[in-house]
DRENFIZA-688873 format. One record per residue: residue in one letter; x negated, y negated, z negated of N, C-alpha, C in turn. Coordinates in pm, whole numbers, plus 50000, padded with zeros to 5 digits. Each point is the difference from the previous one (the first is absolute). Layout:
N
aXYZXYZXYZ...
END
This chain:
360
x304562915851195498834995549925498765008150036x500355015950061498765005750029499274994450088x500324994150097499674995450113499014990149988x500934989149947498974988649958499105003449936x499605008949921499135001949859498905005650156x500385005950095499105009750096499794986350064x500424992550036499864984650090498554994149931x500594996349831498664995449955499155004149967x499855017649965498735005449992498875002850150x501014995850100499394997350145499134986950014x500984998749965499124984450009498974994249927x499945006249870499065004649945498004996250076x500695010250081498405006050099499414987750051x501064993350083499244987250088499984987949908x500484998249881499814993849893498344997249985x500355013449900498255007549950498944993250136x500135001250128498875001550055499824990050059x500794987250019499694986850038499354995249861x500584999449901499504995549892498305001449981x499635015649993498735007550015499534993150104x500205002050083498954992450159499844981649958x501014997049995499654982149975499124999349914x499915010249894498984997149899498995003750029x499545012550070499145006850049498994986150055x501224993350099498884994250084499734987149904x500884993449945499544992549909498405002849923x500395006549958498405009349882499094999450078x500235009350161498725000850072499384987050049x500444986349990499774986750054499524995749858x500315004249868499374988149902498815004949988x499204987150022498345000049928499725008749893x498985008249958499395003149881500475014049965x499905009050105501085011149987498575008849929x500775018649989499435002549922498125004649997x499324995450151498865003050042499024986749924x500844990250019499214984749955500285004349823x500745007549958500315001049884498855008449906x499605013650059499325007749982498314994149991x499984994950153498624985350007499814996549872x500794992849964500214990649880499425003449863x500595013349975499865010149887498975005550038x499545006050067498745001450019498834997049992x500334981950023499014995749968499944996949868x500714999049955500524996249834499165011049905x500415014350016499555011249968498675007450020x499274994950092498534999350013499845018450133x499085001249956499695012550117500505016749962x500564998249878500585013449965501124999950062x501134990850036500985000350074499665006350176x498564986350034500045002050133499785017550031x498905003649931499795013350031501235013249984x500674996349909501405008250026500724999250069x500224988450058500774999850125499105002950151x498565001449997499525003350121499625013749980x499775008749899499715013050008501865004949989x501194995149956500905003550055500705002350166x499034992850022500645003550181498714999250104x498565006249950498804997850043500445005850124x500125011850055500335005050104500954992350115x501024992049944500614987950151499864988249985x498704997349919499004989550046499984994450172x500724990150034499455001150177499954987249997x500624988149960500514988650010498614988949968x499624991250075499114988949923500304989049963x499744994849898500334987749911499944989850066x498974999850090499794986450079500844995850065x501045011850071501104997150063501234996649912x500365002649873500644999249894500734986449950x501674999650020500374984150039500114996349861x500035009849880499924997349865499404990249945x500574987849954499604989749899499045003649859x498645000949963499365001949907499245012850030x500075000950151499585016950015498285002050041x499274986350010498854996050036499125007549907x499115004550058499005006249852500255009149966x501125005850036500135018749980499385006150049x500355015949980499395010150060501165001050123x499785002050092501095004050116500455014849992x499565008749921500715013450003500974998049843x499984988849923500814993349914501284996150056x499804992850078501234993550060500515005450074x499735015050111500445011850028500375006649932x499355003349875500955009649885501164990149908x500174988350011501034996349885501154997650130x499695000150200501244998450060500885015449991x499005007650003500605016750033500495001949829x499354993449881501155003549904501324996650032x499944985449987501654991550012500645006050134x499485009050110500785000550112499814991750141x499374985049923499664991850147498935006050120x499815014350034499155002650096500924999050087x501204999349980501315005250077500494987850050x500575002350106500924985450063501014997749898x500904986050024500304998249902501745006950061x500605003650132500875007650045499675014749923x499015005549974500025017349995499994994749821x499774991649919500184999049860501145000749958x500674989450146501964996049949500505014550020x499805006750086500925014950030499695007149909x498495003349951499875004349867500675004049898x500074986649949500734992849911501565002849995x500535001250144501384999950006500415015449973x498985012350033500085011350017499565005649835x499544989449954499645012049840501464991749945x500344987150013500754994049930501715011250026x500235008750122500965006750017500145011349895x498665004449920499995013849936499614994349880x500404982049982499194995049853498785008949931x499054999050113498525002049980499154985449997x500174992249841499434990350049498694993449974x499255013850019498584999249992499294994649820x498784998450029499174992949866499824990950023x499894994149891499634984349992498595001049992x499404984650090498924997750038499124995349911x500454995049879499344994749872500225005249881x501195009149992499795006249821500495012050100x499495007549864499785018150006501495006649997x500325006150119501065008549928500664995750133x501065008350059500694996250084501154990049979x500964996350127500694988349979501414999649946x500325011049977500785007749949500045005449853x498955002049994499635004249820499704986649960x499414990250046500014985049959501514999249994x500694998250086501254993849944501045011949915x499905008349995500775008849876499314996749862x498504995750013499434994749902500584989849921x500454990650098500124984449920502095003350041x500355008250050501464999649993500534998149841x499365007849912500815003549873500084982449912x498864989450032499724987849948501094992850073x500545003250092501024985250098501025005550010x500195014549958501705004249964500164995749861x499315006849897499864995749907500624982149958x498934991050017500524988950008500584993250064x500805007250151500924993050069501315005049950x499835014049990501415008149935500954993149888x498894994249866500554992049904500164987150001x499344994850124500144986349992501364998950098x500465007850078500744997050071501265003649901x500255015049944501305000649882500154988549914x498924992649933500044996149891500824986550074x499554995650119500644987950078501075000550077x500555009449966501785007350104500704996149859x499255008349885500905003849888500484991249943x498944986150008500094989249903501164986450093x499275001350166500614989950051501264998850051x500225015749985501405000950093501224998149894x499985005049851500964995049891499744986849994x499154994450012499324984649961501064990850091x499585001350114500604997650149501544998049973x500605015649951501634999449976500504991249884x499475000849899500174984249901500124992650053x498804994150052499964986850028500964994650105x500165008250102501654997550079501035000349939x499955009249862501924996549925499864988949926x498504992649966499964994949874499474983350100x500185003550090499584985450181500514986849877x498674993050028500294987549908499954996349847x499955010049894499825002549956498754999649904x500084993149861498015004549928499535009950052x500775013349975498825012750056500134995950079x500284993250099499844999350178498664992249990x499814986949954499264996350040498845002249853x500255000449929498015003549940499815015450053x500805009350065498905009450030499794999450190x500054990150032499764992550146499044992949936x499834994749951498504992449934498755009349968x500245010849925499145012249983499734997650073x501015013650105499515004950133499434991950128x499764982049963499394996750079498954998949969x499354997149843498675000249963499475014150034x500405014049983500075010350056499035001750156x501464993550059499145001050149499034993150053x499674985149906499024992650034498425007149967x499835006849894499225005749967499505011450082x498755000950055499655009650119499395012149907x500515012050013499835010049918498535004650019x499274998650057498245000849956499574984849887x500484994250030499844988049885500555004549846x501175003350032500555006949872499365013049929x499385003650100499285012849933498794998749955x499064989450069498824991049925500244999549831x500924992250036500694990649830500045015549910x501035009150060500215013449918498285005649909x498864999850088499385007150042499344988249847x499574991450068499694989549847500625002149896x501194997849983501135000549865499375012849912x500285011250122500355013949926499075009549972x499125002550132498955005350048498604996449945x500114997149860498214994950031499114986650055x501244995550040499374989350065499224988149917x500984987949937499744997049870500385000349906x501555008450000500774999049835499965013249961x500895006950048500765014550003499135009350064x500015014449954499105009150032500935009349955x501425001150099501275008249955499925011050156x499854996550063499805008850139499195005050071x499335006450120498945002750042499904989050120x499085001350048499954988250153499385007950103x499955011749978499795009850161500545014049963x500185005950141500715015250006501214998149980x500725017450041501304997249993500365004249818x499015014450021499795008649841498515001449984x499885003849826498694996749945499265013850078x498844999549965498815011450053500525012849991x500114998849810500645013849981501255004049961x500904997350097501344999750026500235014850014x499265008650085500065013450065499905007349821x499554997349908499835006449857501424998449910x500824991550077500704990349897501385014450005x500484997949866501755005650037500594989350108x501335010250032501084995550069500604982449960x500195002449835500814988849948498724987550017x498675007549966499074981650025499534998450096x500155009250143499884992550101500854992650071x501275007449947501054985150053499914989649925x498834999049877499994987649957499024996350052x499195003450027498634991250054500704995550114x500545008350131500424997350068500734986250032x500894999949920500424985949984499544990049934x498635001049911499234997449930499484991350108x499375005450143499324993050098500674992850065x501055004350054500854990050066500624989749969x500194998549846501064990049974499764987150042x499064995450021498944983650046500075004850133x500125006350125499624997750137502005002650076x500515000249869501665009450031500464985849976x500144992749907500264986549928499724987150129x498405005850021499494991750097500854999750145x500355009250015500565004350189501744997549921x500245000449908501754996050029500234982849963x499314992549914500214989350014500574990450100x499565000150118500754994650092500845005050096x500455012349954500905009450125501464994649928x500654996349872501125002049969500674986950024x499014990350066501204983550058500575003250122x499225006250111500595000550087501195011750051x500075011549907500975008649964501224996049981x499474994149860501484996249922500544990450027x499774987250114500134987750071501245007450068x499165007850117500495012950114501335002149934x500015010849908500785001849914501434994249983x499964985649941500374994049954500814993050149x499434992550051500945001250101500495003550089x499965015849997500705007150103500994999749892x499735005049900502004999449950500654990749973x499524987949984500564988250033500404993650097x499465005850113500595004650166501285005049982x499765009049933501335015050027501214993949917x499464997649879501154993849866500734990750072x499834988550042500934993250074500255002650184x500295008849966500425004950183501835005849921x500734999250117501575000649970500145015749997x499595010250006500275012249992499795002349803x499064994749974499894997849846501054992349919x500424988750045501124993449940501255010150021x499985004950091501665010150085499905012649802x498365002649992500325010649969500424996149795x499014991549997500394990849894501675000449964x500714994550105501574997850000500545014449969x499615007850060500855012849992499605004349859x499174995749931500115002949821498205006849952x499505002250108498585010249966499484994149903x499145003349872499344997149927498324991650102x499974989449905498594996750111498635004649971x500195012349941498695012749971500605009150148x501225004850012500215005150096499754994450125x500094983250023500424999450143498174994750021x499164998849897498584996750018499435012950022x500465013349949498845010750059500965005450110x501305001750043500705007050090499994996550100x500054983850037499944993450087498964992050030x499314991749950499194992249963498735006650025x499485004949911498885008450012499565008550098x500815005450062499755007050154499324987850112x500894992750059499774993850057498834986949925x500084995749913498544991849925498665005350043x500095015049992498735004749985499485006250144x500635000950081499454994250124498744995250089x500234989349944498724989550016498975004849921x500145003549883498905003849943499825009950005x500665010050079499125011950037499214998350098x500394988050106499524998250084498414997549991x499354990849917499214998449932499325009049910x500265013250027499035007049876498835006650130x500335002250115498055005850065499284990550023x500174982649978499074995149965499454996749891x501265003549868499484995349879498965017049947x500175009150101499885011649950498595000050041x499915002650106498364997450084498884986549938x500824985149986499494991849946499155004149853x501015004249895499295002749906499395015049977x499995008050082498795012950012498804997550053x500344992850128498454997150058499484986650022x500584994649995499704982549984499824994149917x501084996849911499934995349906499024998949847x499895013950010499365004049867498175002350057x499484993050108498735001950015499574992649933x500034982049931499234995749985500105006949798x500984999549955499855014049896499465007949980x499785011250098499215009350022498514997649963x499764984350071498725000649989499334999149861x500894986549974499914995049806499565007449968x501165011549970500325008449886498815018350049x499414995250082498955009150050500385014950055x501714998350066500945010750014499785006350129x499415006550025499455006450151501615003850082x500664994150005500825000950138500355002850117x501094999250103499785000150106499714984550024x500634993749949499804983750015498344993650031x499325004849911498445001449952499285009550115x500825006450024499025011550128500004995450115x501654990750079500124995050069499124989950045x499754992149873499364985449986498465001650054x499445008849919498415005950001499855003350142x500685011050016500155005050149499824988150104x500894987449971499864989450159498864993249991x499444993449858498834999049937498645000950104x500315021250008498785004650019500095006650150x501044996150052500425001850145499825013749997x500875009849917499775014049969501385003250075x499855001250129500935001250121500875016049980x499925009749952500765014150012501004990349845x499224995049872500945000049908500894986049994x500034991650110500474991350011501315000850118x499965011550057501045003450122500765010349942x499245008949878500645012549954501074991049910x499584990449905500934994649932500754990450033x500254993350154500634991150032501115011450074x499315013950085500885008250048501085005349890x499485005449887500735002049880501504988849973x499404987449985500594988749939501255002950107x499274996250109501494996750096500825008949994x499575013750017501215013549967500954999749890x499344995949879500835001749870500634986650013x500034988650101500824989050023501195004250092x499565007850074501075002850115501155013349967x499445005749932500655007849874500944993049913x499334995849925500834988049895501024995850064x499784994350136501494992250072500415005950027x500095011750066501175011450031500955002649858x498955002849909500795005349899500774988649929x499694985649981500964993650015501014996150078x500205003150095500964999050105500985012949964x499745008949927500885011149956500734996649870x498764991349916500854996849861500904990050039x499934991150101501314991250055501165007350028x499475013750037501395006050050500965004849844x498755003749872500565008949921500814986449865x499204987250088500754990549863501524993650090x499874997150137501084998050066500325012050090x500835009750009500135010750079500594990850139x500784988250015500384991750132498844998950069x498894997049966498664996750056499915016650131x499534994350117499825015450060498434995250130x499095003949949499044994650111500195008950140x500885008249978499995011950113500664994450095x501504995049983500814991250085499594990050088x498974994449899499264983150059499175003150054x499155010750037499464998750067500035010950177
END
């Protein structure tokens, strides 16, 4: 097993850096990157902007506007459009940016972001605590609920509980959980009835004043509407999952064999049964895991006014804010390629027969 575990943390590397480059060049080809961006805002913002950005780099002033392939760049100052390329980096070819890039990305140096204050790194430790937070509980609360749910409904196959809570769980999944959190947000929030919850932040202002015991209430005080919102539709396709993998397993002849020999069928459902059931659905947890940390819960994030990684990501492609859009896609993919290793180990620890070392 050491081996392999050294196989895929190798592989790892050329993973990471095709991924990075396709995107790289992707980004560097879309229209509106972050020089036309700055233009933009600039002009938006009137001459207190322009002048901070030209007494910021007055000295490598060299470049003239006239030559300048920038869309909206007419009517500037040309030591403007020289100082906003030498901010973003474009004085540079776009080969000496990629090596750059590849060389801070080795010592995860991944620079500042080009539009909010603070490096790209303290941005995302910033918004980490909002998308663990609400991915952490939305993901327990949807293991906890779907996976007993799941095992019912396979002993109970056919069955009333079988089918009215297959009816739920399809109104459930039809419902797109930013829609559901609208409705929450009306009901509960202030909207037009109820004025039982808050509708932004995670905790109130003065949370930092509060005891121990009422900030775990505020705490959950904030979340309960954006937590509600992000599990609604995670528990059909679980407990579906669920449900028939052991209805797979239940009628396979090693189960009947064990049936005959006298086992109680509490015994031969977690001894036998349950090992092999769950399988498949381990198989399925680094996308259900990644899905609902960084995907899933963006359009949430936004609602519920939850500064995220989801929300940082989003803003970031937005504003073609190129260091925090590679720092967090470099991030993403690692804690994906992670995730699958380490599932490929819990295969070993729920079936010890399983051996990726052999197979490969």
């Amino acid at each position: 097993m050491g081996v392999y575990i050294l196989k895929r943390l190798l592989l790892m590397i050329p993973t990471l850096w095709i991924i990075i480059t396709i995107n790289f060049l992707i980004v560097q080809a879309a229209p509106g990157g972050p020089v036309e961006q700055a233009i933009a805002e600039s002009r938006g913002m009137g001459s207190g902007m322009m002048d901070r950005l030209t007494n910021a780099n007055q000295s490598d002033v060299q470049q003239s506007a006239s030559e300048s392939g920038y869309k909206g760049a007419r009517g500037l100052d040309p030591e403007i459009i020289a100082a906003l390329e030498k901010r973003f980096g474009f004085d540079k070819p776009m080969h000496e940016r990629y090596f750059d890039m590849l060389g801070d990305y080795l010592t995860f140096d991944f620079g500042d972001s080009l539009f909010k204050a603070g490096s790209v790194v303290d941005l995302i430790l910033a918004a980490m605590p909002v998308s663990i937070s609400l991915g952490l509980w939305t993901l327990l609360i949807v293991y906890l609920v779907s996976i007993p749910l799941g095992i019912m409904k396979a002993l109970r196959n056919g069955q009333s509980f079988d089918r009215w809570t297959s009816i739920v769980l399809s109104i459930f999944y039809a419902i797109p959980g930013f829609l559901f959190g609208i409705l929450l947000i009306i009901l509960f929030a202030g909207g037009q009835y109820f004025d039982w919850f808050p509708l932004r932040g995670m905790v109130s202002e003065n949370w930092d004043s509060l005891s121990w015991p009422d900030k775990i209430i505020d705490y959950f005080w904030h979340m309960a509407l954006p937590i509600t919102a992000s599990v609604i539709g995670g528990f059909s396709t679980l407990a579906m999952l669920t449900k028939n993998s052991f209805l797979d397993e239940i009628n396979k002849q090693y189960v009947m064999t064990a049936r005959a020999k006298g086992l109680t069928p509490r015994k031969v459902l977690y001894t036998h049964v349950f090992r092999n059931a769950m399988l498949i659905i381990i198989a399925g947890f680094p996308s259900a895991f990644l899905g609902i940390f960084f995907t899933g819960a963006l359009l949430i994030e936004i609602i519920f006014s939850l500064n995220g990684l989801g929300l940082l990501g989003y803003e970031a492609v937005l504003q073609r804010d190129y260091p925090v859009i590679f720092s967090t896609l470099y991030i993403f993919t690692l804690i994906g390629l992670i995730v699958g290793l380490i599932t490929d180990l819990t295969y070993t620890w729920v079936d010890p027969r399983i051996d990726f070392e052999s197979r490969g």
